[in-house]
VMD Tcl script that builds the backbone (N, CA, C; Angstrom):
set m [mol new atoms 360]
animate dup $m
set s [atomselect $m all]
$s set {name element resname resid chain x y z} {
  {N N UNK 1 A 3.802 0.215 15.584}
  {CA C UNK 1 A 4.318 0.882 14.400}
  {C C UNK 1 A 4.652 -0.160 13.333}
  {N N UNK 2 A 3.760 0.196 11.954}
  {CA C UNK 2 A 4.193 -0.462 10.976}
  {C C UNK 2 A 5.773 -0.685 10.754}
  {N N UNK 3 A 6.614 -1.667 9.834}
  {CA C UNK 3 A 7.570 -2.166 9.670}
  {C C UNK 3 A 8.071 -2.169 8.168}
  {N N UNK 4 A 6.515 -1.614 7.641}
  {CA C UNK 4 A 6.899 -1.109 5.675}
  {C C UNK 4 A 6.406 0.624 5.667}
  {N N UNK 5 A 7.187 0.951 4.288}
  {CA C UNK 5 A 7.095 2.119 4.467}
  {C C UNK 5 A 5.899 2.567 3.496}
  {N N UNK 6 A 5.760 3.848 3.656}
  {CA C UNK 6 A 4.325 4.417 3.100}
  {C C UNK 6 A 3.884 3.972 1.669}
  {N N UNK 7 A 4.808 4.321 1.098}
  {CA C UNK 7 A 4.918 3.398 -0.271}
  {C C UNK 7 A 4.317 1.827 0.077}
  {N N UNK 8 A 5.246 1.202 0.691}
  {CA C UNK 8 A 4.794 0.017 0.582}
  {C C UNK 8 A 3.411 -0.278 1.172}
  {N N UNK 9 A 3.091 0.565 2.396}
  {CA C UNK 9 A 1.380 0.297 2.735}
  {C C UNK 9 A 0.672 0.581 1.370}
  {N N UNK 10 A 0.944 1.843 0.350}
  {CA C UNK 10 A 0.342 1.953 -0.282}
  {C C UNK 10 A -0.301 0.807 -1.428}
  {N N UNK 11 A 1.376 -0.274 -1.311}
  {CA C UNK 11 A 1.555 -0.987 -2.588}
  {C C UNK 11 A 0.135 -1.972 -1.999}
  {N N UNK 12 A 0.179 -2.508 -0.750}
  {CA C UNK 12 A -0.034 -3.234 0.550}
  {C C UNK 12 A -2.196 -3.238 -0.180}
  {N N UNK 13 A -1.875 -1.915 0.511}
  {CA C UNK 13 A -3.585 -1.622 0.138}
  {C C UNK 13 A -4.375 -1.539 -1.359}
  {N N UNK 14 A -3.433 -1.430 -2.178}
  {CA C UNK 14 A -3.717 -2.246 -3.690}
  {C C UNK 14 A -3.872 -3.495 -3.879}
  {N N UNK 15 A -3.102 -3.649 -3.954}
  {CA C UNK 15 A -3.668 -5.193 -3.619}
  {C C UNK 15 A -4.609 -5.918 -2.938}
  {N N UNK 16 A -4.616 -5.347 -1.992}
  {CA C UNK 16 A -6.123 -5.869 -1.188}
  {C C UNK 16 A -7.355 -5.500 -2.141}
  {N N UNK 17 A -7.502 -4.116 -2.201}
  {CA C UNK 17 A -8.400 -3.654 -3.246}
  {C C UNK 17 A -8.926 -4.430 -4.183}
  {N N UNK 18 A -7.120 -4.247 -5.118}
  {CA C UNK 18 A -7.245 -5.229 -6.481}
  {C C UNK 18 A -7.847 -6.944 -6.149}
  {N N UNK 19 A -7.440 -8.032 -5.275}
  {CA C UNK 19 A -7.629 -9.007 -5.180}
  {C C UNK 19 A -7.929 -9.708 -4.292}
  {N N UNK 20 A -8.295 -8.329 -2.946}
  {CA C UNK 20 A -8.794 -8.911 -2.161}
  {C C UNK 20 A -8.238 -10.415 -1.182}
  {N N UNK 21 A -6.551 -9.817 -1.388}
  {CA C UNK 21 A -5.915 -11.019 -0.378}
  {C C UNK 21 A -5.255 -9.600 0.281}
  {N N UNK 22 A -5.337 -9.880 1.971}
  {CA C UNK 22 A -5.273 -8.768 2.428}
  {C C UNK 22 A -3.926 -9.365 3.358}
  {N N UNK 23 A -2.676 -8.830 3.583}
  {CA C UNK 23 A -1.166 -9.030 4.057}
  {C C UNK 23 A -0.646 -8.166 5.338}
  {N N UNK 24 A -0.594 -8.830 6.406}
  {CA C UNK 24 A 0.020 -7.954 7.239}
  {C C UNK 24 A 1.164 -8.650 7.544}
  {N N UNK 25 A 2.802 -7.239 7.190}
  {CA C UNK 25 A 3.708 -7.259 7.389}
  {C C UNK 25 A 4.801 -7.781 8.612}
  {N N UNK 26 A 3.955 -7.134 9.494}
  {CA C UNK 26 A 4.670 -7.176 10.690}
  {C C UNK 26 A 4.203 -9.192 11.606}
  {N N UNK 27 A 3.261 -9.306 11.364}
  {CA C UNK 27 A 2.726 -10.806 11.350}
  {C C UNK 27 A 2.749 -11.566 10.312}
  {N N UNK 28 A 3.140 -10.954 9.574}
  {CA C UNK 28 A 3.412 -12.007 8.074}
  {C C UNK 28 A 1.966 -13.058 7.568}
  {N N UNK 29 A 1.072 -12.157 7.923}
  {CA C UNK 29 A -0.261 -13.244 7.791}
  {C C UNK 29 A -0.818 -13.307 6.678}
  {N N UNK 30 A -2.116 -13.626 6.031}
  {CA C UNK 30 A -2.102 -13.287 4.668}
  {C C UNK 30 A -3.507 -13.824 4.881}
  {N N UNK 31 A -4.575 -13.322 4.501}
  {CA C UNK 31 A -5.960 -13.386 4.482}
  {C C UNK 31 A -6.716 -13.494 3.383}
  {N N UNK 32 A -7.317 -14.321 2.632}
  {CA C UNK 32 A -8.524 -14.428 1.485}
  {C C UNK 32 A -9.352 -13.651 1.640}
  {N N UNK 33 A -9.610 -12.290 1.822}
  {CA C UNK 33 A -11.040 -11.807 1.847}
  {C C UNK 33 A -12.007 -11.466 0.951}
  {N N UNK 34 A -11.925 -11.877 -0.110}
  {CA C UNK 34 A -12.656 -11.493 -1.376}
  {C C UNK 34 A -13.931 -12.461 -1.156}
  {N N UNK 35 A -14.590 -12.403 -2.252}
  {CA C UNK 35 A -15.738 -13.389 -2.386}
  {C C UNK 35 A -15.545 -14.631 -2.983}
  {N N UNK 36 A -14.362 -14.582 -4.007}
  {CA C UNK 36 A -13.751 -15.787 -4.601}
  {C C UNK 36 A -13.102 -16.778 -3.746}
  {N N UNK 37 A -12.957 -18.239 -4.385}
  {CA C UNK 37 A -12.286 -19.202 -3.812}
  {C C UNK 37 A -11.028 -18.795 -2.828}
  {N N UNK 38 A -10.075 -18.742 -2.478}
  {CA C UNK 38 A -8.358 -19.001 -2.315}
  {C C UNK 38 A -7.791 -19.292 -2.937}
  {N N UNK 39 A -8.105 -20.246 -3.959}
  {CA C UNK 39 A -7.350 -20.496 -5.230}
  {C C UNK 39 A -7.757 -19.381 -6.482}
  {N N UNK 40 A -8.715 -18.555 -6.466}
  {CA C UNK 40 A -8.890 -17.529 -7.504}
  {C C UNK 40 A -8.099 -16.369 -7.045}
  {N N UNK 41 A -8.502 -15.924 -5.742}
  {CA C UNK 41 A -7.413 -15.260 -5.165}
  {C C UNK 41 A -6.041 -15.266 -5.117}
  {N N UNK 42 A -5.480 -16.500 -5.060}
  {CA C UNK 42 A -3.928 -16.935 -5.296}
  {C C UNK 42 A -4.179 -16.720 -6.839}
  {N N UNK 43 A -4.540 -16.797 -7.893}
  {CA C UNK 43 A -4.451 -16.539 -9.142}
  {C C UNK 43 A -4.187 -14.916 -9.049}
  {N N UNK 44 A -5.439 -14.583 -9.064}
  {CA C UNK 44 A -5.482 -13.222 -8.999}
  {C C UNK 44 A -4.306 -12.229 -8.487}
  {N N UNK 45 A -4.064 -12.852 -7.350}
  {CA C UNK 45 A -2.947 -11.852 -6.821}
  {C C UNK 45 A -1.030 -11.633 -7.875}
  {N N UNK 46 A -0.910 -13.427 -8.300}
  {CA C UNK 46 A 0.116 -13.214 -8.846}
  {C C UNK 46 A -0.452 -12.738 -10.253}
  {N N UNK 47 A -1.268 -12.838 -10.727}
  {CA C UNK 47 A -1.553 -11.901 -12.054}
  {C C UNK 47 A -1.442 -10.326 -11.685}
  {N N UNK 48 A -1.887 -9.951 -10.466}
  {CA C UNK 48 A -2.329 -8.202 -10.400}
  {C C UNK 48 A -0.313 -8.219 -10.267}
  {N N UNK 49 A 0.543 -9.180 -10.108}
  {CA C UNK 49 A 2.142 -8.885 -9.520}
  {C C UNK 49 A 2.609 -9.040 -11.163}
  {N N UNK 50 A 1.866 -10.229 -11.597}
  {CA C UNK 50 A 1.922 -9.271 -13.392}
  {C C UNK 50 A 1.983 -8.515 -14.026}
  {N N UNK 51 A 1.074 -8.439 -13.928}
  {CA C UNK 51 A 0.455 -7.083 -14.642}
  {C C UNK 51 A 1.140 -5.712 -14.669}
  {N N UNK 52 A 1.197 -5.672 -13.008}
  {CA C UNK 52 A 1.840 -4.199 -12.671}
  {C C UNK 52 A 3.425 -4.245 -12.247}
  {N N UNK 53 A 3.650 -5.227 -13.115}
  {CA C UNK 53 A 5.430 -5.598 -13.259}
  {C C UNK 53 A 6.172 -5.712 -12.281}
  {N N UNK 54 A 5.264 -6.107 -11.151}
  {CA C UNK 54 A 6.193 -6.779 -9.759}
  {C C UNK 54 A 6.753 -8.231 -10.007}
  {N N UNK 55 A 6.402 -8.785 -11.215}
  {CA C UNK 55 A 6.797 -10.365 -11.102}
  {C C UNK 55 A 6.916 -10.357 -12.613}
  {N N UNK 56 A 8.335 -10.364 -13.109}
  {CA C UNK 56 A 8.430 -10.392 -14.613}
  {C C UNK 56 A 8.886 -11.746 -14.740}
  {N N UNK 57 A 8.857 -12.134 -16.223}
  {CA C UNK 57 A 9.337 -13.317 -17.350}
  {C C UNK 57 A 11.035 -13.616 -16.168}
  {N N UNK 58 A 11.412 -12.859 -16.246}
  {CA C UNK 58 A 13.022 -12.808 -15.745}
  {C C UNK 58 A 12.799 -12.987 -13.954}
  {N N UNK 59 A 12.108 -13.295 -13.368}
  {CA C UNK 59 A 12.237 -13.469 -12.338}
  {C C UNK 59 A 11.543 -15.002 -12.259}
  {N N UNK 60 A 11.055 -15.728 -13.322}
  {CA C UNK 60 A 10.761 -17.198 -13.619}
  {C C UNK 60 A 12.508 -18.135 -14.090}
  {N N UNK 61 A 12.172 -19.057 -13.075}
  {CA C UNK 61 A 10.832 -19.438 -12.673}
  {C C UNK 61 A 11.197 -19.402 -10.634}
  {N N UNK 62 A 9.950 -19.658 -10.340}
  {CA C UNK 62 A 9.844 -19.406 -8.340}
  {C C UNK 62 A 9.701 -20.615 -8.618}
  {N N UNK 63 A 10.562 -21.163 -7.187}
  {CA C UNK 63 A 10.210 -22.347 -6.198}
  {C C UNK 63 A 9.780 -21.815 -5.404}
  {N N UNK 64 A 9.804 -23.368 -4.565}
  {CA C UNK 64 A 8.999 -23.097 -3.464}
  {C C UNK 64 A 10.538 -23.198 -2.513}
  {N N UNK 65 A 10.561 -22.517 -1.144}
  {CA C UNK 65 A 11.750 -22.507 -0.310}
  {C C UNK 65 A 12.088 -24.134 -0.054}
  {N N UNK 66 A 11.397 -24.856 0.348}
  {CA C UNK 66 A 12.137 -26.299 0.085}
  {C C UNK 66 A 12.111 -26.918 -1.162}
  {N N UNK 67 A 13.106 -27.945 -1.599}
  {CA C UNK 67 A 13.505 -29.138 -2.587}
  {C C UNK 67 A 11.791 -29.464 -2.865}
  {N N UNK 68 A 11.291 -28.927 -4.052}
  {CA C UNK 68 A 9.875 -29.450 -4.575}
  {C C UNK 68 A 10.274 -30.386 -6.032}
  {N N UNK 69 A 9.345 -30.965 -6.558}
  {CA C UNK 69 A 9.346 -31.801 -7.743}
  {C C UNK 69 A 8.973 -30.411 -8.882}
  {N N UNK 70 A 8.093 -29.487 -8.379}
  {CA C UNK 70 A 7.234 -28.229 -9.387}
  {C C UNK 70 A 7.504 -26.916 -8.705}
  {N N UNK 71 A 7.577 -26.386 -9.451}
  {CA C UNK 71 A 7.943 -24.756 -9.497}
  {C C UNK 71 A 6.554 -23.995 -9.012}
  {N N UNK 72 A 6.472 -23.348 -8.285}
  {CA C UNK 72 A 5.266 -22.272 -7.999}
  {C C UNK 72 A 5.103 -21.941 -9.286}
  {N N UNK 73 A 5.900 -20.792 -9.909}
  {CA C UNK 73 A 5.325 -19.889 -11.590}
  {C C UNK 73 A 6.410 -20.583 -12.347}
  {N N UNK 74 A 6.051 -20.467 -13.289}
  {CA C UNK 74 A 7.108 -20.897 -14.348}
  {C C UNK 74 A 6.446 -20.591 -15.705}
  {N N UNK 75 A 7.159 -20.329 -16.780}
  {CA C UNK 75 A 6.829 -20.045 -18.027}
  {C C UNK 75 A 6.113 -21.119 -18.315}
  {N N UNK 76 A 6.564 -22.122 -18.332}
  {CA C UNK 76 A 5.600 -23.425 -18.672}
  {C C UNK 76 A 4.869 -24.098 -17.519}
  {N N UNK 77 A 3.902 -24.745 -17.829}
  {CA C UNK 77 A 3.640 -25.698 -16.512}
  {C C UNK 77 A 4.127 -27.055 -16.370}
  {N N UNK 78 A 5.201 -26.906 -16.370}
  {CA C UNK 78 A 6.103 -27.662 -15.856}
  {C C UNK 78 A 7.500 -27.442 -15.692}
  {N N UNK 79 A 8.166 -28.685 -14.990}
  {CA C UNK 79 A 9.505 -28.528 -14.457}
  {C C UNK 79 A 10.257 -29.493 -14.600}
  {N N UNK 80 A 10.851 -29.457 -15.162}
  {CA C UNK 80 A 11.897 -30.411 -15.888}
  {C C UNK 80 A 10.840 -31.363 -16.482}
  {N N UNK 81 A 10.815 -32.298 -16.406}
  {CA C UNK 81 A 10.023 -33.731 -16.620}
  {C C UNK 81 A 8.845 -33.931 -15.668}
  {N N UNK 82 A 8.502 -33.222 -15.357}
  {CA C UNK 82 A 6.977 -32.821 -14.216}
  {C C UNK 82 A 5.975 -32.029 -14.719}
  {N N UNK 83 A 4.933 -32.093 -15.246}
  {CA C UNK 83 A 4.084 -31.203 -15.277}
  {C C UNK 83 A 3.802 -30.975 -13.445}
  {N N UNK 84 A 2.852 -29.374 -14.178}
  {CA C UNK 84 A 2.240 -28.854 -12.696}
  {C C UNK 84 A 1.050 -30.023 -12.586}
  {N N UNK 85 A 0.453 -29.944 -11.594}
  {CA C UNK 85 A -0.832 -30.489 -11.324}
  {C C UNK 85 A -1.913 -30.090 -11.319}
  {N N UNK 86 A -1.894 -28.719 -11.250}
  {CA C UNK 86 A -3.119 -27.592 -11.281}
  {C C UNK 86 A -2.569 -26.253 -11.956}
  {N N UNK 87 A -2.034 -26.468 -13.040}
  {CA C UNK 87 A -1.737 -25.199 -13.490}
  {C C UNK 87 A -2.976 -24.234 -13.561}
  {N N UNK 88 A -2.187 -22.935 -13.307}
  {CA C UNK 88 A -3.418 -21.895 -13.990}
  {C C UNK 88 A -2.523 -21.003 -15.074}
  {N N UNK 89 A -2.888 -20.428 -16.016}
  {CA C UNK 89 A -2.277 -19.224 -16.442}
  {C C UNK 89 A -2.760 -17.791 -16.300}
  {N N UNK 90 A -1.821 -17.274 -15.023}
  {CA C UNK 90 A -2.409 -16.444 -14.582}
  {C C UNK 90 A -1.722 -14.866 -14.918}
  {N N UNK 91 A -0.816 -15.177 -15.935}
  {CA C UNK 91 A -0.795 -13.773 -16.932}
  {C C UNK 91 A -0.266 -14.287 -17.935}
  {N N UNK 92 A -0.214 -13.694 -18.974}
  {CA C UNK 92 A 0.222 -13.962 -20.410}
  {C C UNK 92 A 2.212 -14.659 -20.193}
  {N N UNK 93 A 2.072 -16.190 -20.156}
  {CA C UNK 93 A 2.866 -17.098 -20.376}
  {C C UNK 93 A 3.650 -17.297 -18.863}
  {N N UNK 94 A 2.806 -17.114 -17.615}
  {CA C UNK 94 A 3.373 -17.397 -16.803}
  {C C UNK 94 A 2.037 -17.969 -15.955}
  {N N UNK 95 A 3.003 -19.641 -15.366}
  {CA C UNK 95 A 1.677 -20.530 -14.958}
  {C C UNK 95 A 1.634 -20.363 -13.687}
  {N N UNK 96 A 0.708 -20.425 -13.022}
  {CA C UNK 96 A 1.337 -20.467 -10.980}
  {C C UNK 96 A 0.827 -22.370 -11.145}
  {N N UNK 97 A 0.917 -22.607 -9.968}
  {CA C UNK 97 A 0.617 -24.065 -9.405}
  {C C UNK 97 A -0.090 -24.250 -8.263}
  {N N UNK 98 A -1.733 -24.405 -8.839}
  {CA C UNK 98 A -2.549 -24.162 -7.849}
  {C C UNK 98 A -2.675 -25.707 -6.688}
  {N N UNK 99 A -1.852 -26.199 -7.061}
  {CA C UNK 99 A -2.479 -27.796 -5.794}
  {C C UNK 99 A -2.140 -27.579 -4.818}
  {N N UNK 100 A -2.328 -26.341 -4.029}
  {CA C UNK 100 A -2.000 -26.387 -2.728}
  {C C UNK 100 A -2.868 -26.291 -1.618}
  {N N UNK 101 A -2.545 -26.793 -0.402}
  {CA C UNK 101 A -4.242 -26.150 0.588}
  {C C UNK 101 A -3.772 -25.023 0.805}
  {N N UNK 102 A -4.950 -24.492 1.608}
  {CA C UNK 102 A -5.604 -22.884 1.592}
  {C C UNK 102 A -3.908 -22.149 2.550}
  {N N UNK 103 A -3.517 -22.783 3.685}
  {CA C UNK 103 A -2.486 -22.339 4.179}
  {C C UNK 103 A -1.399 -22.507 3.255}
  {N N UNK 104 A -0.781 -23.192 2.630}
  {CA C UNK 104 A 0.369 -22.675 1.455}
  {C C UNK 104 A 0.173 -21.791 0.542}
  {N N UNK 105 A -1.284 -21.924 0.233}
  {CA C UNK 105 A -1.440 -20.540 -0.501}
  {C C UNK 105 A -1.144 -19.627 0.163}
  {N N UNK 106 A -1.545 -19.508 1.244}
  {CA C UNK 106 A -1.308 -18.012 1.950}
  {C C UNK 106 A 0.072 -17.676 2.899}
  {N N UNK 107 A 1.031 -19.108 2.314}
  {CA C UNK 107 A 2.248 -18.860 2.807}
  {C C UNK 107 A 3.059 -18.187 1.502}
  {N N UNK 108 A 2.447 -18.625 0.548}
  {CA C UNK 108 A 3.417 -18.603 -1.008}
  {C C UNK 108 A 2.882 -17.087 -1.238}
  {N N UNK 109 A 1.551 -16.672 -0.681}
  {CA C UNK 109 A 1.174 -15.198 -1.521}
  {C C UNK 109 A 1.621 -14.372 -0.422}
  {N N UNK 110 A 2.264 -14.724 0.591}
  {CA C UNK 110 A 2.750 -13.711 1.380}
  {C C UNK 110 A 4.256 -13.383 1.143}
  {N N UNK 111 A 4.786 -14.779 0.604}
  {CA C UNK 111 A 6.163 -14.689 -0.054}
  {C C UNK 111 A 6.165 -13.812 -1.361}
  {N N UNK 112 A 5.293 -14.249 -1.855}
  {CA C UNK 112 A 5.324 -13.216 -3.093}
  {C C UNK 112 A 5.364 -11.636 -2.979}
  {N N UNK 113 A 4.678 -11.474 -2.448}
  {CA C UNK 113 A 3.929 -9.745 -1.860}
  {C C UNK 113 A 5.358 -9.945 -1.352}
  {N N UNK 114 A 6.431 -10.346 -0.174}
  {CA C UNK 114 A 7.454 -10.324 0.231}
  {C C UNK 114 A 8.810 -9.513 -0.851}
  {N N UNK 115 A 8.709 -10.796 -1.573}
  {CA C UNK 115 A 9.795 -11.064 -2.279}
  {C C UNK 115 A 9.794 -9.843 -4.224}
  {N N UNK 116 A 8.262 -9.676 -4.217}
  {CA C UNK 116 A 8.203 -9.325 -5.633}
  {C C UNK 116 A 7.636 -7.707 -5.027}
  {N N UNK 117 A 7.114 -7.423 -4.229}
  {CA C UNK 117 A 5.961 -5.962 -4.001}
  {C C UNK 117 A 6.689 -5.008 -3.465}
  {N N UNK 118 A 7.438 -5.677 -2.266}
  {CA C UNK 118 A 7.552 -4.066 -0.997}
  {C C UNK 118 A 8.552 -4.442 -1.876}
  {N N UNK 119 A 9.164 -3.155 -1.031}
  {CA C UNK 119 A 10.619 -2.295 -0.745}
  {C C UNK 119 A 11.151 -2.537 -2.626}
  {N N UNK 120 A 10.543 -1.564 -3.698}
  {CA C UNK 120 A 10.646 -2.038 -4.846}
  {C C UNK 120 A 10.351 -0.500 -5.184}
}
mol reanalyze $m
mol bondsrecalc $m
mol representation Tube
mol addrep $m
């Protein structure tokens, strides 16, 4: 038995749709399945959390859960006296920080879907 509620499968299976990073709750796993990179996908996904106002201006800027030098999103691409290293702008004035390998991506887009999607 799932562990989110219908709503949230619903939110769950949009997203997959939309960007083709596919999230299971109860394993906390997080899958690239699209045809695009992992890093277009990690774009993609926090833009579709854009877009459809799961991740506003006011919830910038995200770290990452440990002491980092750079911010995951942030209005700017940068952080304090740091630029990002791989910025993208992946909705209108909010950057993510793509230098990560394929498993932090899919630790950070499961946090996201976590922290910005369900139970909302």
């Amino acid at each position: 038995m799932s562990s989110v509620s219908e709503a949230d499968e619903a939110v769950l299976a949009e997203i997959e749709e939309q960007t083709g990073v596919s999230y299971d709750p109860d394993s906390r796993r997080v899958e690239f399945d699209g045809v695009a990179t992992d890093t277009e996908q990690y774009v993609s996904l926090v833009a579709y959390l854009a877009e459809n106002g799961y991740l506003t201006h006011e919830d910038l800027p995200v770290s990452a859960a440990h002491a980092q030098t750079r911010y995951l999103v942030n209005s700017t691409a940068s952080h304090e006296d740091r630029d990002m290293v791989r910025p993208r702008e992946a909705a209108d004035g909010m950057y993510l920080e793509t230098n990560h390998d394929s498993a932090s991506k899919a630790r950070y887009s499961g946090r996201f879907i976590e922290d910005f999607a369900l139970g909302r």
